[in-house]
C-alpha positions as CSV (number, residue, x, y, z in Angstrom):
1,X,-31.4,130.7,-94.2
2,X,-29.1,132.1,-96.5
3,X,-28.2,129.7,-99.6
4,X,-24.4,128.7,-99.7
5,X,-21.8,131.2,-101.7
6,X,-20.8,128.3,-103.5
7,X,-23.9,126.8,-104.8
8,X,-23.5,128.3,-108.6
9,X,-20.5,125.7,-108.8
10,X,-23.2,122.8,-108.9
11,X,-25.7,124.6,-111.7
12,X,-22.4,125.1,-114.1
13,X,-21.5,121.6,-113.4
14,X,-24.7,120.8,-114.7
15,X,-24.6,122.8,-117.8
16,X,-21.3,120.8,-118.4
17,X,-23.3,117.7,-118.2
18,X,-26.0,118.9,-120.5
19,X,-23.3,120.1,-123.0
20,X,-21.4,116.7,-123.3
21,X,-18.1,118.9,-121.9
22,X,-17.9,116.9,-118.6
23,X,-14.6,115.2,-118.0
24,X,-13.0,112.6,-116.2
25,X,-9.4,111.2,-115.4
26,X,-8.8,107.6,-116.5
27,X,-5.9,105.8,-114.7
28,X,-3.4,104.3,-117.1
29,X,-1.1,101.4,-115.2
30,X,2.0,100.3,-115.8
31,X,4.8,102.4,-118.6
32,X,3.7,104.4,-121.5
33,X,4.0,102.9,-124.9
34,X,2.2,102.3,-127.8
35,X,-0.1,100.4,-126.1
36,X,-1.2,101.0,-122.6
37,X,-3.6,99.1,-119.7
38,X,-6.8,101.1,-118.9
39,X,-9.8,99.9,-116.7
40,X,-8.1,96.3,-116.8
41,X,-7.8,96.1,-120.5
42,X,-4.9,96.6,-123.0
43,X,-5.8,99.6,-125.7
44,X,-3.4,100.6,-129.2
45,X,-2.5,104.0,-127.4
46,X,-3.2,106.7,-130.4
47,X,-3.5,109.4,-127.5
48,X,-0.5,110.0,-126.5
49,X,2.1,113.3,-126.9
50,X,5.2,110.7,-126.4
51,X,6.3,110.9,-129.9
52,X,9.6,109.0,-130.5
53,X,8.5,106.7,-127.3
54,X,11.3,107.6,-125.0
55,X,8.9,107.9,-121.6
56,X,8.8,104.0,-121.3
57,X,12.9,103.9,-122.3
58,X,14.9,102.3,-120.3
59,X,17.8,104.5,-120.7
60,X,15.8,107.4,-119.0
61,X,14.8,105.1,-116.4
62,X,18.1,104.7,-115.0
63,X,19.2,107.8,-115.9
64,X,16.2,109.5,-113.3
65,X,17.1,106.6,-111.0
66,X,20.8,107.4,-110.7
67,X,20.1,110.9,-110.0
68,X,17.6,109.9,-106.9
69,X,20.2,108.0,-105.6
70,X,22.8,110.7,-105.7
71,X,20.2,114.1,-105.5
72,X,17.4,112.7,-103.5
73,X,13.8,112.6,-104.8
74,X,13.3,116.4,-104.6
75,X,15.2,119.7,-105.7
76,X,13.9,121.5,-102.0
77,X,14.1,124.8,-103.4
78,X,14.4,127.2,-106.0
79,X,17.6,127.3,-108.2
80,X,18.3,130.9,-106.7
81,X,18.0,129.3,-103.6
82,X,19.1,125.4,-102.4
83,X,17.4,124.0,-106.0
84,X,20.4,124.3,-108.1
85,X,22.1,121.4,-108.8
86,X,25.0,120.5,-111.8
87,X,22.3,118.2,-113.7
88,X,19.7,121.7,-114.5
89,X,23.1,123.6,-116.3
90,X,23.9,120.3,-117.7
91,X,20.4,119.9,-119.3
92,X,20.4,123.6,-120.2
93,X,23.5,123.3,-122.1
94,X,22.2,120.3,-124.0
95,X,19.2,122.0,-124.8
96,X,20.7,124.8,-126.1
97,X,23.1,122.8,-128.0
98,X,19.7,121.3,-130.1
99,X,18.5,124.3,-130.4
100,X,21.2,126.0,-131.9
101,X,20.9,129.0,-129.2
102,X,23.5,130.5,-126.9
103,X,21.7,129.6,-123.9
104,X,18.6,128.0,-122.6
105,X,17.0,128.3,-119.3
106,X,15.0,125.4,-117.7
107,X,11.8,126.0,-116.0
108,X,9.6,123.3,-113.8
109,X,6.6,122.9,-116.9
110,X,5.7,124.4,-119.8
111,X,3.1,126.2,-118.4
112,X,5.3,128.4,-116.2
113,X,7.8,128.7,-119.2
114,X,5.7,130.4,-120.8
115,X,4.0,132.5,-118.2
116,X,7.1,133.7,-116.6
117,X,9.2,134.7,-120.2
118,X,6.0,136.4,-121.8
119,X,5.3,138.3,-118.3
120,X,8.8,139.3,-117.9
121,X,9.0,140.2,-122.0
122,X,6.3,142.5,-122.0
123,X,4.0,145.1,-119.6
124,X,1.5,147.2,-119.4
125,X,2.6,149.7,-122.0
126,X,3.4,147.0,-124.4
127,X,1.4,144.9,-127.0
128,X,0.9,141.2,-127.8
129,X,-0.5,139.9,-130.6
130,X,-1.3,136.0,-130.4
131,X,-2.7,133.5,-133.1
132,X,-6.6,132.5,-132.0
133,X,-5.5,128.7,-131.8
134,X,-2.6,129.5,-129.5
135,X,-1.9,127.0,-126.3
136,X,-3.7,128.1,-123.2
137,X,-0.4,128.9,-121.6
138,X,0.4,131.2,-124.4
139,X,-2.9,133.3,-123.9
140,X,-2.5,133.3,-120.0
141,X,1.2,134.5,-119.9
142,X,0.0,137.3,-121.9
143,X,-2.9,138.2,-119.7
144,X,-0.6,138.1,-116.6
145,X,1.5,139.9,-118.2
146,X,-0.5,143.2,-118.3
147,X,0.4,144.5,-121.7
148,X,-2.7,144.4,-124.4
149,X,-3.5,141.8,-126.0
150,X,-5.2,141.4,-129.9
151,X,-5.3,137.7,-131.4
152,X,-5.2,137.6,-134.9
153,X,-6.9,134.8,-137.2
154,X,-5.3,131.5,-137.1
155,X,-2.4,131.7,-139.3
156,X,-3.4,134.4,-141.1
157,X,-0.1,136.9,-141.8
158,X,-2.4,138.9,-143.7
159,X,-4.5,140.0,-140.2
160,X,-1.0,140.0,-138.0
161,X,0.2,142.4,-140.8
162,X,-3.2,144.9,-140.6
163,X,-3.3,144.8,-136.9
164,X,0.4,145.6,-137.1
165,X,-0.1,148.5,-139.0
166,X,-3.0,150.3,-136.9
167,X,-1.6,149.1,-133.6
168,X,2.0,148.9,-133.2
169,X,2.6,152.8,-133.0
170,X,0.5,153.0,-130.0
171,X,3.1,150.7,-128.0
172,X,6.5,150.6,-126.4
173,X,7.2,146.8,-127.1
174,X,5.4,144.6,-129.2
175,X,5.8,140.9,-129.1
176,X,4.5,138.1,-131.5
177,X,3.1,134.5,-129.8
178,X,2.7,131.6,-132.0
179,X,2.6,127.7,-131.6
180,X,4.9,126.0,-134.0
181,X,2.5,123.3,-134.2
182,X,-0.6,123.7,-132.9
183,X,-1.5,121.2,-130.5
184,X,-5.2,120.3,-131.5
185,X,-5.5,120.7,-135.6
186,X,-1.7,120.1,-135.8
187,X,-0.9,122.4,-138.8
188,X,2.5,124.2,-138.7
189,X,2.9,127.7,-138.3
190,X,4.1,130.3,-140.8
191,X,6.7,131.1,-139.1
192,X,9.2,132.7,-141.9
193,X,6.4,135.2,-142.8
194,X,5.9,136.2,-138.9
195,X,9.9,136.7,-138.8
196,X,9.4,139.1,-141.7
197,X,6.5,141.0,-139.8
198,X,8.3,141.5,-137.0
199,X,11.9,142.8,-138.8
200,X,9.3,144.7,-140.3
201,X,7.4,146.3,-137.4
202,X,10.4,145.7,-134.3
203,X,8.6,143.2,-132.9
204,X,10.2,140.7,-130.6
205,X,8.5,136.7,-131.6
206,X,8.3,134.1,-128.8
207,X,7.0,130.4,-130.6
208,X,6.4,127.7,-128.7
209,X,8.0,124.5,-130.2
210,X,6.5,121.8,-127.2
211,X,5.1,119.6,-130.1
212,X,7.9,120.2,-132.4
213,X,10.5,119.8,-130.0
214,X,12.7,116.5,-131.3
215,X,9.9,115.7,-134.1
216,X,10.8,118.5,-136.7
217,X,14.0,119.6,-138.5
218,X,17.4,117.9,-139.4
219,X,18.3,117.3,-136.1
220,X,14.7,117.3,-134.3
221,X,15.3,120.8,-133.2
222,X,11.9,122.0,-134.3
223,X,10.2,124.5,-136.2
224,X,13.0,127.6,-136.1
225,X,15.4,124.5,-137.6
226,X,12.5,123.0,-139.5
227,X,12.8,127.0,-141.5
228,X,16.1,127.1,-140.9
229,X,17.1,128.0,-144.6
230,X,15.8,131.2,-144.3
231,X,18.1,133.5,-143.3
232,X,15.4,135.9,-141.3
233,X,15.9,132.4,-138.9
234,X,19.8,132.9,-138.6
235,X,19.5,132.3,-134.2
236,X,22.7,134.6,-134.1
237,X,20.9,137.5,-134.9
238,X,19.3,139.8,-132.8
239,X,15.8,139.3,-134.3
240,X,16.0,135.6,-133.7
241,X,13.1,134.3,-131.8
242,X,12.9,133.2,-128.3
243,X,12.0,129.5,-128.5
244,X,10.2,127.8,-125.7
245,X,9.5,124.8,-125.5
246,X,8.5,121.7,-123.4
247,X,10.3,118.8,-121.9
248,X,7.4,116.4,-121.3
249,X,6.4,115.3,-125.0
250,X,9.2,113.8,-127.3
251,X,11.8,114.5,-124.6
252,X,9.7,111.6,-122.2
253,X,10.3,113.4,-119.2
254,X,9.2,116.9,-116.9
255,X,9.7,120.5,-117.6
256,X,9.6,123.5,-119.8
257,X,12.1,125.3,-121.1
258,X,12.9,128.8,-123.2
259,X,15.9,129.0,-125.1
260,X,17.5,132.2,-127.2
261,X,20.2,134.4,-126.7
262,X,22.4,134.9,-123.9
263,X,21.0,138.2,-123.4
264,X,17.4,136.4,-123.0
265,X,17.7,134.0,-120.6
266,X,20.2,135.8,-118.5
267,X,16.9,138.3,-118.3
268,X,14.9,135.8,-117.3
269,X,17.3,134.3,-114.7
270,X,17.2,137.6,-113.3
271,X,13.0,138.9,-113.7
272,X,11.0,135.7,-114.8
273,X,8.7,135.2,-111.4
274,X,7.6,131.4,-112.3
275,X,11.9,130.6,-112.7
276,X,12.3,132.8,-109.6
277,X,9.6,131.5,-107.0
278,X,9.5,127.7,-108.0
279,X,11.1,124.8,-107.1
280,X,14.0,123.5,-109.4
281,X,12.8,120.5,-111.5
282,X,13.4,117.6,-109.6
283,X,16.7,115.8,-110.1
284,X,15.3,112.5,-111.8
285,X,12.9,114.2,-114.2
286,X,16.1,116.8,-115.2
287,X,18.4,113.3,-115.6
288,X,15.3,111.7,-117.7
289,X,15.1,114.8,-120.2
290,X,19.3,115.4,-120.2
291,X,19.2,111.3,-121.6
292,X,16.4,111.6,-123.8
293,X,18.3,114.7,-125.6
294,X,21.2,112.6,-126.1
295,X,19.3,110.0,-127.7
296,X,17.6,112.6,-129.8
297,X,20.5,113.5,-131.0
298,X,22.3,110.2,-131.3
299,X,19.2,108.4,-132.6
300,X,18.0,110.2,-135.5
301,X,16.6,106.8,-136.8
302,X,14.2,107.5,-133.9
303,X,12.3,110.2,-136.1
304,X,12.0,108.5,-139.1
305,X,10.2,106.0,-138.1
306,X,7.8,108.4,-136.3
307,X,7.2,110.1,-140.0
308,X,7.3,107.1,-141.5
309,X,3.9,105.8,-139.3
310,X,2.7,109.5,-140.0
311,X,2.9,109.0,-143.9
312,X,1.3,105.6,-143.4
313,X,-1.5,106.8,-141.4
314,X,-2.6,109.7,-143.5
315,X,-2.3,107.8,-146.8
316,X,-4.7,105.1,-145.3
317,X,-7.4,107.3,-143.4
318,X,-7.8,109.4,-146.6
319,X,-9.0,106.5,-148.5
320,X,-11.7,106.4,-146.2
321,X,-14.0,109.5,-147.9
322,X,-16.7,109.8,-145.4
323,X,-13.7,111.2,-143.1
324,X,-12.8,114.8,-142.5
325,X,-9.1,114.8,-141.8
326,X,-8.0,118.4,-140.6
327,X,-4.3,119.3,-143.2
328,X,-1.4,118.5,-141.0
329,X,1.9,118.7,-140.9
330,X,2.9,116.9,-138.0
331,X,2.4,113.7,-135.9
332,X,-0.9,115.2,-134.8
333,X,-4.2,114.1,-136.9
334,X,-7.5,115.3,-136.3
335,X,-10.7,113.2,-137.6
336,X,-13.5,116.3,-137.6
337,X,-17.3,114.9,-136.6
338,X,-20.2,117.4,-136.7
339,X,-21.2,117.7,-133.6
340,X,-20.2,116.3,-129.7
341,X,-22.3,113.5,-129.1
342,X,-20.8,112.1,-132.8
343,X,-17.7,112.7,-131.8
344,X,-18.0,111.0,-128.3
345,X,-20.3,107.7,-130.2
346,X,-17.0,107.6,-132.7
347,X,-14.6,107.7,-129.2
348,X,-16.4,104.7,-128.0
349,X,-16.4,102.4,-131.3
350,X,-12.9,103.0,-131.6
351,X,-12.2,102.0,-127.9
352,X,-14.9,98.7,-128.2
353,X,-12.0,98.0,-130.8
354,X,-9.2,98.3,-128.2
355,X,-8.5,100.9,-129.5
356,X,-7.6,104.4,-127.1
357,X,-8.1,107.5,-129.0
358,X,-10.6,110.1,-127.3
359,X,-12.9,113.0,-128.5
360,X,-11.9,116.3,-128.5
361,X,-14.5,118.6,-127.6
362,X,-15.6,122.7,-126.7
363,X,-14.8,124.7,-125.5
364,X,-11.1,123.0,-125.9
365,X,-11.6,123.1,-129.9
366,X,-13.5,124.9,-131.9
367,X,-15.1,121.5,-133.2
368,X,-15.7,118.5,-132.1
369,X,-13.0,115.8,-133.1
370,X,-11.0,112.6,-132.3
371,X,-7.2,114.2,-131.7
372,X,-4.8,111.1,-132.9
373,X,-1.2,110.8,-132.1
374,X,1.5,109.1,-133.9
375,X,4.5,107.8,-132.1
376,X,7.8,106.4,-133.6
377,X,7.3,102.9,-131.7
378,X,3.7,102.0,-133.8
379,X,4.4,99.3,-135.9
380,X,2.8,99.2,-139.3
381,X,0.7,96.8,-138.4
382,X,-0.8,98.9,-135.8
383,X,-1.1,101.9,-137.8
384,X,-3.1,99.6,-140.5
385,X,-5.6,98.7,-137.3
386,X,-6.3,102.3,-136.6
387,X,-7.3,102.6,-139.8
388,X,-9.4,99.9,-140.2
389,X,-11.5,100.7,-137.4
390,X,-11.9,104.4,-138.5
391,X,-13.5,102.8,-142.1
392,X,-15.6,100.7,-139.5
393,X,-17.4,104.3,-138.0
């Protein structure tokens, strides 16, 4: 008898389990907050990518609720097709309108944002060179896409400049794909020095602002504002760089998003496959994210809380020396352990604590790590209870 063609799936599944990678989903009840209800008991919630706390808002409640009354509960096509409704150019107005683009083009996640504009941007005759720590859906869309791909060291505009230089004769296009802030270390991108590059070499830049988007700059706009005194990041130029980003994080709602120039996302209204052959973003998700960038804009007092529980939070767990706190530059901080099983042990004190903050491990990261989030609706006294309980470990 022959043995069954999907047996291997079992032995990896195993190896998983031997490594400490195996994971698990956890049901969180009720609305998203600061704290949450998990397994019956209330946790601090330092886990989450809801950054100024609009997911639980009321506002974008009835916001999505209004639009299932009018709309319906689904979109039933793709915008090409019967999925366009008023509410999608609505929200990519507004979105353009915080981005200081000419247009923006809204896409049903982040993940096909960035698969379809990076596979419509570039081919097989083209090039793509991508930081190492870049977002899954950054390294895919450039796989789909067909064109070669070279990552360069994590940040380091010294390599993007050599593998410039040897490669970037050898190709028609070249494009440039960077986080703004990177999702698991939460460092900030150098993003005026890979503007620079790219005048340098004609190379088009595509970063991806989902963690950035209504945290960073003036206004919330992100990293290309966060630069914006630069004037290789004047967005009226032709070298400005496509921005994508996501709607699901500090917007509290569904979606992904690229914004850029009019010439841009009329392109990828006309060539982007995961736009083309998806179903429009539902019509309460799309009312959810067009409220939410009101109150980003209307609200900035929204964001300084959230960086002033950030400042708070770093000053106290760097008076605990026995902890390795990864630099960053955003609402994302990164407590480093040595090894998996520590990592997973440190997890489990912090949630005997009430506290919900879980490990990070490979092949995700590099290392091993408990990934903590700051939101704008932590109170201090909360913040000072995470930290306490990390000088516990």
């Amino acid at each position: 008898m022959t043995s069954s063609p999907y047996a291997w799936i079992e032995q990896s599944l195993e190896t998983i389990h031997r490594a400490g990678w195996y994971r698990q989903t956890r049901a969180i009840s009720g609305r998203p907050g600061a704290t949450i209800e998990c397994d019956g008991r209330r946790y601090l919630n330092f886990a989450s990518n809801d950054y100024l706390g609009l997911a639980g808002d009321d506002r974008l409640i009835q916001a999505a609720i209004a639009a299932l009354q009018t709309y319906g509960t689904g979109s039933t096509g793709s915008r090409l097709l019967t999925g366009h409704r008023t509410l999608h150019r609505e929200l990519e107005i507004a979105i353009a309108s915080l981005k200081h683009t000419e247009d923006a083009i809204v896409f049903s996640s982040g993940y096909l944002a960035n698969l379809g504009a990076i596979a419509t941007l570039v081919g097989k005759r083209d090039l793509v060179l991508s930081d190492q720590y870049n977002h899954s859906s950054l390294r895919n869309g450039a796989i789909v896409s067909g064109a070669s791909v070279l990552e360069y060291d994590h940040c380091n505009v010294q390599d993007l400049k050599i593998k410039l230089s040897q490669q970037r004769t050898h190709f028609q296009h070249c494009l440039i794909l960077t986080d703004s802030i990177f999702s698991m270390d939460g460092d900030l991108c150098p993003l005026p020095e890979i503007l620079e590059l790219a005048a340098q070499f004609e190379c088009m830049v595509l970063v991806d602002e989902a963690h950035a988007t209504g945290v960073i700059g003036a206004t919330g706009a992100g990293c290309v504002e966060h630069f914006g005194g630069r004037s290789a990041l004047d967005t009226s130029r032709s070298s400005a760089p496509v921005q994508m980003g996501t709607l699901s994080k500090a917007i509290g709602s569904l979606g992904g998003y690229v914004a850029g120039s009019a010439t841009v996302i009329d392109f990828l209204r006309n060539r982007a496959p995961s736009w083309i052959y998806t179903t429009a973003l539902s019509p309460a998700d799309t009312a959810a994210a067009l409220e939410a960038i009101r109150i980003v804009q209307q609200e900035p007092q929204r964001r300084q809380q959230l960086w002033d529980a950030v400042t708070r939070l770093k000053t106290s767990l760097h008076h605990h020396a026995h902890l390795t706190v990864l630099p960053s530059q955003s609402p994302i901080l990164c407590v480093q352990f040595p090894e998996v099983k520590s990592a997973l042990a440190a997890s489990q004190a912090l949630q005997d604590q009430g506290i919900f903050a879980p490990a990070i491990r490979p092949p995700t990261v590099p290392t091993s790590r408990i990934r903590l989030t700051v939101m704008a609706t932590h109170s201090a006294q909360q913040i000072d209870r995470l930290a306490t309980a990390f000088g516990l470990l």
